[in-house]
N, C-alpha and C positions, 0 to 999 in steps of 0.2 A: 417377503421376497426371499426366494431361496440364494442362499450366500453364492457367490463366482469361487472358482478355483484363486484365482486373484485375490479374494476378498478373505477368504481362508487362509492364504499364504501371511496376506498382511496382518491377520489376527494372530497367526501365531507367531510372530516376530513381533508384535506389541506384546503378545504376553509375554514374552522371553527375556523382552530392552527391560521392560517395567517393574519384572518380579524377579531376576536378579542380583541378590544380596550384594551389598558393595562390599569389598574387602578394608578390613577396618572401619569403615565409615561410623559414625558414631552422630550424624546430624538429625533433627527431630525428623521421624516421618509421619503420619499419618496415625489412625486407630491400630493396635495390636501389636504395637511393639516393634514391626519390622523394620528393617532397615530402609533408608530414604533411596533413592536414585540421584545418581551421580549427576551435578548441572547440568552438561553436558549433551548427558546420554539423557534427562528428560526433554531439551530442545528438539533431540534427534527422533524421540518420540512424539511430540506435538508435529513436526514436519511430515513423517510418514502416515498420522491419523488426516490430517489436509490433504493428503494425496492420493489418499485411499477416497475419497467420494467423489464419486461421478460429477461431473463439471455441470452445473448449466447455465442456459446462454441466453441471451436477449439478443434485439435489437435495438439498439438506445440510439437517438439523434447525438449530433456531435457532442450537445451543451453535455447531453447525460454521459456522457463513454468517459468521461476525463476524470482518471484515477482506476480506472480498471484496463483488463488485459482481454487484448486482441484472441477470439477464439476461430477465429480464422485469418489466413491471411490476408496482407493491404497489396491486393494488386492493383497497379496503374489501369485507371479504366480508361485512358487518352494519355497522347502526346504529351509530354510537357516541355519546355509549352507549347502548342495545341497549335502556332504558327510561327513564324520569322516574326519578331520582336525586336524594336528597339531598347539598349540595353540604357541611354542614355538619352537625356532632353539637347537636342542639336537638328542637324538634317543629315538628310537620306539625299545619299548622291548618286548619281551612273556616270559611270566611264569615269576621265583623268579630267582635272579641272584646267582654269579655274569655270564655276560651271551657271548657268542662268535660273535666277532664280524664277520658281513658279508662282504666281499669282495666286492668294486666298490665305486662308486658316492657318493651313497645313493639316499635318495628320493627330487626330488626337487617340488617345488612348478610347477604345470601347466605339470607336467610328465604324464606318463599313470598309469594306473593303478599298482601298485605295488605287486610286488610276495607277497604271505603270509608268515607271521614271524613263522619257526617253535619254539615248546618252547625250551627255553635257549637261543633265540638268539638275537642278535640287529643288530639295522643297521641307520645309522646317515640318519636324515631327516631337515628338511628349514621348517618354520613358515608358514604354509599356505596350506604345500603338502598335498596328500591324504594318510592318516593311511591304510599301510598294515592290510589286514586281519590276524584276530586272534593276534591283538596288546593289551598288559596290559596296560600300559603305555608311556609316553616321560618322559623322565629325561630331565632334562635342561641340556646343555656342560659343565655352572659351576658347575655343583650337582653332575659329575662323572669321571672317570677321567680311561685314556685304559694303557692296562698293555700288552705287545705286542699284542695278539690276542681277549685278554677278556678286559671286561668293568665291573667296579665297581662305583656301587654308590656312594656317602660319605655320605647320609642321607636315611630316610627309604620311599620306594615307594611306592606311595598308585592306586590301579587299579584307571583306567581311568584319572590321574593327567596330564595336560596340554593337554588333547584332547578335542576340540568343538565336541560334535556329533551331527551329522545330523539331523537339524531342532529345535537345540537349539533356535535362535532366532524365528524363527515361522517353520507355516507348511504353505503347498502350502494349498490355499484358503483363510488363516487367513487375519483379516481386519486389515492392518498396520497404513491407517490412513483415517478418514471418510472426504465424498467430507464435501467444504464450508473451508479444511485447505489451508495453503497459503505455499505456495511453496518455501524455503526456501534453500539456499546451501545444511542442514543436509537433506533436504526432497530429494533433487536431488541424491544427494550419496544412500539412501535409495532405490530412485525408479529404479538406474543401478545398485544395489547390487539384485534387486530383480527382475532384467532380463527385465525393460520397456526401451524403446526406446522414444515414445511418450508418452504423459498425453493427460488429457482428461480437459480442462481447462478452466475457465473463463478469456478472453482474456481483458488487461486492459485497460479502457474507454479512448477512443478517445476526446483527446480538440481540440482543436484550440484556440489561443490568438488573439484578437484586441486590440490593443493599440493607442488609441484617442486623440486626440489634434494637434493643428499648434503647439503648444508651446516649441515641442520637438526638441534635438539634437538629433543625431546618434553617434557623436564625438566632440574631442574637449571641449573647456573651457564653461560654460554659458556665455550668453552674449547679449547683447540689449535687455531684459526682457525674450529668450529664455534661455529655460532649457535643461539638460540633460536626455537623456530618460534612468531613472531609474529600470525601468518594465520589459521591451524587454530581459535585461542582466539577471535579475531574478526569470522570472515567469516562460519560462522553466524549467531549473533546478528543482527549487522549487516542481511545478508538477511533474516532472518525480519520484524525491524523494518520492511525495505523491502515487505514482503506476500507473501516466498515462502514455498514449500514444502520446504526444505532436505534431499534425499533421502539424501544421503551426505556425508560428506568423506574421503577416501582423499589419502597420502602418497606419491607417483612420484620415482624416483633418476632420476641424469643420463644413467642409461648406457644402451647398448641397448636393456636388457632394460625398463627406463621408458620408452624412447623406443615401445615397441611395445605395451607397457600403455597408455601414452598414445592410440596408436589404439583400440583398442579399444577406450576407455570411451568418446573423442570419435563412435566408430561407431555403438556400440550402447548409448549412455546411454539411461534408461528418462526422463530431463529434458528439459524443454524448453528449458532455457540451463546449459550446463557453463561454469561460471569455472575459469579455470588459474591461477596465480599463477606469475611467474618463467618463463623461459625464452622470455620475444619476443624479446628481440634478435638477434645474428647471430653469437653467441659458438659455440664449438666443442662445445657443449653443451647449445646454443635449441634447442631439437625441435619447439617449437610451430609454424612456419611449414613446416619438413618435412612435419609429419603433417596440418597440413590438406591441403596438396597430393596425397597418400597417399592424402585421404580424400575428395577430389575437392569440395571447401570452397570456395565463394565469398568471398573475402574484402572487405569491407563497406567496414571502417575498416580502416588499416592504418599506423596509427601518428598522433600528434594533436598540435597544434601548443599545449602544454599544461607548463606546469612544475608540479608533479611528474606525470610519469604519460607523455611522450610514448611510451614504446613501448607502450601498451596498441594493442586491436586487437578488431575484432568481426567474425565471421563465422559465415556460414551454412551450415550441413552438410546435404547429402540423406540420403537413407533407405538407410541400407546393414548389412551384416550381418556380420560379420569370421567365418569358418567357425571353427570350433571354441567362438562363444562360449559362456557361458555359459546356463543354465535362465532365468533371468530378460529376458536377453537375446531371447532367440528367444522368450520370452513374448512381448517388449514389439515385437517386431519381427512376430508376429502381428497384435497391436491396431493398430499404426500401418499393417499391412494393409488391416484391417479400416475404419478412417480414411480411407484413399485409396479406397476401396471408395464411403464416403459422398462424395466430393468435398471433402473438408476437408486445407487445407494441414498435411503433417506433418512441414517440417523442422524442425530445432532449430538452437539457432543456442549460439556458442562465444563467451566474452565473456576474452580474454588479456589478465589484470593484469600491473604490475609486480612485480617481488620485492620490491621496498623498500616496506616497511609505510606511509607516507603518499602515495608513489607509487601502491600499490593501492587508497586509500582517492581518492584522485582519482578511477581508474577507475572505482567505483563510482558517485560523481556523475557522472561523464562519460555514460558508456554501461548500468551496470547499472538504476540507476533509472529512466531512462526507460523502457529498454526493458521491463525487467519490467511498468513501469503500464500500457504500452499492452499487453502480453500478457494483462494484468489487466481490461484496459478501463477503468482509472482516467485520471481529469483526468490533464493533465498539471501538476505543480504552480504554482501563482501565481508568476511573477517578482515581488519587489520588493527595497527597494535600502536602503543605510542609508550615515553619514554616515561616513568612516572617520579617527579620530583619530589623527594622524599621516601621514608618509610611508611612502609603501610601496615598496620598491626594484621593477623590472620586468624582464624578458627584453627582450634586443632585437628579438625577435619574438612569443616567444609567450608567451599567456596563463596567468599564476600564480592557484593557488590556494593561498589564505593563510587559516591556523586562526585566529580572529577571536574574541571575545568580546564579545555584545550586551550593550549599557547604553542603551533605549531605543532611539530612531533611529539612534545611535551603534555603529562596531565598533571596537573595540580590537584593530589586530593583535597577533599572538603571539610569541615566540620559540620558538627549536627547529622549525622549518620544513622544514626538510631534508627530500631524497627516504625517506631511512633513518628518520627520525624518527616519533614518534607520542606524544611529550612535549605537544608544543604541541595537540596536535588531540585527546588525551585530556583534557583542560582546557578545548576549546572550546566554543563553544553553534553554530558553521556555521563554513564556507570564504567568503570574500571572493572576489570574481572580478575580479584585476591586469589591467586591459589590459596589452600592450606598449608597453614604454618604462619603465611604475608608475604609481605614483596619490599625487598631492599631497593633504596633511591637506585636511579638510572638502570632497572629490569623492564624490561619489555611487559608487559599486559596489554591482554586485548581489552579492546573499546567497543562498546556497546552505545551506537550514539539515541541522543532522547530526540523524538518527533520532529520538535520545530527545530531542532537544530540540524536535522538532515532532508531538510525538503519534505518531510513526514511521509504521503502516500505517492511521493515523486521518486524515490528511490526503491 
C-alpha cells in the first residue's frame, strides 16, 4: 500500500519522539548503546502508533459490543418511550374525583391498547402499561384508597402526576450517544431500550503472546536453576482486562530453532500487536532485536528510561509472508491483501517486555495500554495523582514505578518492588510514578491504576 501523506507525517514524528537522545539520561535502553526514551515520551509514542491505523468495524450483536467503542453514532431509532406510560403501579384517572371504579383486570404492562377513561372514572393499571386515552393522572395504591365502587384519593392530584409521556427521554432521530463512546453495560441497556439489535463497532485489537526462554516451568516447584512461568498465567487475563482480543499464547526456546519460530509468527501473526516477553536485551540469546531486523521492523521505542521495565521496546512490522507458512497464515495474509486493496493501513506492530514478571507488568502500563486504546479508539485514560505516604527512594535518572496501595487521596508504597517480583504489585490497587532522584512523603505522584481495580476495559 502506498503510504497517505497522513501516514508519512505520522512516521516522521515517530521517528523524531523515539530517536531523540534524552538530555542526561543514563537508563538501560536497547542494543547499541543509545540512549533510552523518556517514560513519558514512549506512552506518547505508543498512543500516536494506535492512531495511525485505520479503524475497522463490525457489526457485533449487543452480547458482543460490550467492552468496545461505538464507530458510529447511537441514534434514537423511536420514541422513548414509544407511548404515555405509567410511571407507577396505581390507577389511571379522568377528570376530578372522587371517581368510579371500572370493572376487570385493569391495565397490565405489554397489553393492547386500552379503552379510553371516560371522565369520573378509573381503572387500576402496572408500572410500565400504556395510559388509556384521555387519562388526567395515576394516583399511586398508597395515595388512595376504594370504597366499594369508587376511589378516593387521600392527597391532592395534580394532571399528568406519575405518567412518562411519549418521548420524554428522547425523540426518534436524537443523538443518544456520539461514535468513539465505549460500550458499556448502561450503553447495552440504552441501545435494547432504543430498539438495536446490532452496533456498529470497533472490534477489539487482536494479540497474540510469546513467552521466551528454556528456563521456564509450566508446573510444579522451581528447580535446578529452572523457573516458574510466571507470564503465560498473567498476560492474558491482564490483556483481556485492558480490551483485547487474546488470540493465542505460545511458549518459544532460546535456540535457533525459537529464534526462527520467532520469526515467523512476528511475520505472519493473524494479531494486530504480538507481545514477547524476555529476550530484548543483547544477551547471547535476545533474538528479539535480530528478528525484527530479519523482519524488516521499524523499531519505535527502543528501550525506556523506566525502573523496572527499561529494556521493553515497541515496533512496527510490514506485511510479509515467511514461505512455507502455515494455513492460517496465508489465510490471514489474503485478508490483510484484501485490506491494502481498500486503503486501510495493515501493519502490526510488536510490543518486547521484560522477563522479569514486574518489569513486564511496567511494559504494560508503559506501552501496551495505550497503545491498544488507541488501536480501540478509546480515551486515553484521565491523569490524576494522589498523595504518597512516605519516602520513596528514585533512580538517578530514571523513572520508577512502585506498587502503591490507595487509602483515599493517599498511596501507600509497597515492598517487594524488584524487577523479579510480583509480591508487592499482586497486593496493589496501581503503580506510583517516581520521578528521578524519588519522591518525599506528602508529593503529589501520578497514579497509574492496575485493571481490576479500575473497572479494567470499563474505563
Amino acid at each position: 500500500m502506498t503510504p497517505t501523506d497522513a501516514e508519512h507525517a505520522l512516521d516522521q514524528a515517530l521517528a523524531l519522539v523515539s530517536r531523540t537522545p534524552e538530555p542526561g539520561g543514563g537508563g538501560g535502553g536497547g542494543s547499541g548503546g543509545h540512549r533510552a526514551t523518556a517514560w513519558p515520551r514512549a506512552r506518547d509514542v505508543a498512543v500516536h502508533a494506535g492512531s495511525g491505523v485505520r479503524a475497522r468495524t463490525h457489526q457485533a450483536t449487543l452480547a458482543d459490543a460490550l467492552g468496545e467503542v461505538l464507530a458510529e453514532p447511537l441514534d434514537a431509532l423511536t420514541d422513548l418511550p414509544s407511548f404515555d406510560t405509567s410511571a407507577m403501579d396505581g390507577w389511571a384517572v379522568a377528570g376530578p374525583g372522587p371517581w368510579t371504579v371500572r370493572a376487570g383486570d385493569g391495565v397490565l404492562a405489554g397489553s393492547e391498547r386500552p379503552e379510553p377513561l371516560a371522565d369520573g372514572e378509573a381503572v387500576r393499571i402496572a408500572t410500565g402499561a400504556r395510559i388509556p386515552a384521555d387519562t388526567t393522572a395515576v394516583i399511586r395504591s398508597e395515595h388512595c384508597r376504594e370504597s366499594g365502587t369508587q376511589l378516593f384519593a387521600d392527597r391532592p392530584v395534580h394532571t399528568g402526576q406519575d405518567i412518562r409521556p411519549r418521548g420524554q427521554e428522547c425523540r426518534a432521530g436524537d443523538l443518544l450517544l456520539p461514535a468513539g463512546s465505549l460500550v458499556t453495560p448502561a450503553v447495552l441497556g440504552l441501545a435494547a431500550a432504543a430498539g438495536y439489535d446490532e452496533l456498529t463497532t470497533r472490534p477489539r485489537p487482536r494479540v497474540e503472546i510469546l513467552v521466551l526462554g528454556d528456563e521456564l516451568l509450566t508446573e510444579g516447584r522451581p528447580h535446578d536453576g529452572l523457573i516458574r512461568d510466571a507470564l503465560s498465567p498473567m498476560l492474558g487475563p491482564w490483556l483481556t482486562r485492558l480490551g483485547a482480543e487474546v488470540i493465542g499464547t505460545r511458549r518459544l526456546g532460546d535456540d535457533p530453532a525459537g529464534a526462527e519460530a520467532l520469526l515467523k509468527a512476528v511475520t505472519t501473526s493473524a494479531a494486530d500487536v504480538v507481545v514477547t516477553t524476555g529476550g530484548t536485551a543483547s544477551g547471547p540469546v535476545d533474538h528479539v532485536h535480530p528478528v525484527l531486523r530479519r523482519a524488516g521492523a521499524e523499531l519505535l521505542v527502543d528501550g525506556v528510561a523506566v525502573r523496572p521495565g527499561h529494556p521493553m521496546l515497541l515496533a512496527r512490522v510490514g506485511d510479509r509472508a515467511e514461505e512455507g507458512a502455515d494455513e492460517r497464515a496465508e489465510e490471514r495474509a489474503d485478508e490483510r491483501a484484501d485490506e491494502r486493496a481498500e486503503g486501510r493501513n495493515t501493519a502490526r506492530y510488536l510490543v518486547g517486555l521484560p522477563g522479569n514478571p514486574l518489569a513486564a507488568v511496567s511494559g504494560l502500563l508503559t506501552l501496551v495500554d495505550p497503545l491498544l486504546r488507541a488501536l480501540a479508539g478509546r480515551r486515553r485514560r484521565p491523569r490524576y495523582t494522589a498523595t504518597v505516604d512516605g519516602d520513596v527512594p528514585g533512580h538517578p535518572y530514571d523513572t520508577r514505578l512502585v506498587p502503591v496501595l490507595l487509602s483515599g487521596e493517599h498511596a501507600v508504597p509497597l515492598r517487594y518492588n524488584g524487577p523479579a517480583m510480583l509480591r508487592g504489585v499482586a497486593a496493589a490497587d496501581a503503580l506510583a510514578v517516581v520521578p528521578p532522584h524519588g519522591a518525599r512523603s506528602g508529593q503529589e505522584l501520578e497514579i497509574l491504576d492496575l485493571p481490576w481495580a479500575s473497572g479494567g476495559c470499563f474505563t
